[in-house]
C-alpha positions in Angstrom: 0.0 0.0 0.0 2.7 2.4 0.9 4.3 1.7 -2.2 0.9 2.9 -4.3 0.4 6.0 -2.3 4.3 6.8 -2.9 3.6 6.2 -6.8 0.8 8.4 -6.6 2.6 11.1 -4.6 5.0 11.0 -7.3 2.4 11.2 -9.9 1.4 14.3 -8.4 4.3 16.2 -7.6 5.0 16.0 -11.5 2.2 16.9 -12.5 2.2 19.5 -10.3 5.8 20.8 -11.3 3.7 21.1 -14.8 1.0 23.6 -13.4 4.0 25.6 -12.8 5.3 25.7 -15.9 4.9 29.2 -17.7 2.6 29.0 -20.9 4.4 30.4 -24.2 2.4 33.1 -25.8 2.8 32.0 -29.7 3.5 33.9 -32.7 0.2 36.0 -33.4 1.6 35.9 -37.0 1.7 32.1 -37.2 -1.6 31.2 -38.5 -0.9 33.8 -41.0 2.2 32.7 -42.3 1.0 29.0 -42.7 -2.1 30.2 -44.5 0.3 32.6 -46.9 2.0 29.2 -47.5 -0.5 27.1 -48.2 -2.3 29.8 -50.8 1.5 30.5 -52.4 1.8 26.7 -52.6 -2.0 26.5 -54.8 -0.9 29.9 -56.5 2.0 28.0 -58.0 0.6 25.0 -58.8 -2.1 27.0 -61.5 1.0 29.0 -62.4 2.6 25.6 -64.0 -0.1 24.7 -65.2 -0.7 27.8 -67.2 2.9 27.6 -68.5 3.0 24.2 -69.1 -0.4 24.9 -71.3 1.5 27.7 -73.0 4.2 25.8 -73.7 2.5 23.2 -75.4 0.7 25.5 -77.3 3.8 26.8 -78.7 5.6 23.6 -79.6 2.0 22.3 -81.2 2.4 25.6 -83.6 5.9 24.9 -84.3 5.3 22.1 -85.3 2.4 22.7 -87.6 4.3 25.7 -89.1 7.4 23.5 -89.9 5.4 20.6 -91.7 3.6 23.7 -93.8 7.0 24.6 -94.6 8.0 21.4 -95.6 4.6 21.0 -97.6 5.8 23.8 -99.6 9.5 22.9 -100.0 8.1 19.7 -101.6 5.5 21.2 -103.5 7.8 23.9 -105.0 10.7 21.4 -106.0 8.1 19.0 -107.6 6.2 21.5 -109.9 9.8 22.8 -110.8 9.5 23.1 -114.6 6.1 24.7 -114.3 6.8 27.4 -112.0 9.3 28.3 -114.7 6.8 28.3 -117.6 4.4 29.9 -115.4 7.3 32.5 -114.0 8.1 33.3 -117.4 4.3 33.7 -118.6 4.1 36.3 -116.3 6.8 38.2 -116.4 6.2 38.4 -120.0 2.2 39.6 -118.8 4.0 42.1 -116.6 6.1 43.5 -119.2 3.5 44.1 -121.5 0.9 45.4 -119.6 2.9 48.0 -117.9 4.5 48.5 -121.0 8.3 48.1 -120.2 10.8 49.2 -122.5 14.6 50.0 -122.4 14.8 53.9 -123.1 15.6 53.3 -127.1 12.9 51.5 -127.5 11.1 54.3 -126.0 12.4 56.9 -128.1 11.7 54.8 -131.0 8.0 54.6 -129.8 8.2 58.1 -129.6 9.4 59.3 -132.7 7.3 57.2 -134.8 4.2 58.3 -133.2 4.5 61.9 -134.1 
């Protein structure tokens, strides 16, 4: 029995020497500063998001643009001899509609005229 009560003292003087122990005032920032984390943490996670959406978007029109410019490459180089007859077509189109002479031939125009 003496042996219980002497446990029990003990229990108490320890929890005792607890009571006495001065509370800590906390931070009266602290809830602030874990909310400001939490929200920077969610901030940055749409933020990556965004950029990685960006960022695919930009590859996806890089690519489409280079195949186009491929396309055309191809095209160009297979239809070789008729962009030459159509080249020459119209610059012979041009020359004649706007006329375009060397200046003899435009003195010779000129004289014979009057």
């Amino acid at each position: 029995m003496k042996n219980d009560q002497k446990i029990s003292d003990d229990v108490k003087k320890t929890i005792s020497l607890l009571d006495n122990i001065k509370k800590i005032e906390p931070n009266p920032f602290l809830y602030t500063r874990i909310k400001e984390g939490i929200d920077s943490a969610n901030n940055k996670k749409s933020v990556l998001s965004i950029d990685f959406a960006f960022t695919l978007f930009k590859q996806i029109v890089f690519a489409v643009l280079f195949l186009l410019n491929i396309y055309s490459v191809i095209s160009y180089l297979s239809n070789g001899k008729m962009i030459g007859q159509y080249r020459m077509q119209y610059i012979k189109n041009v020359v004649s509609e706007y006329s375009i002479k060397t200046e003899s031939d435009y003195l010779t125009n000129y004289v014979s005229k009057d």
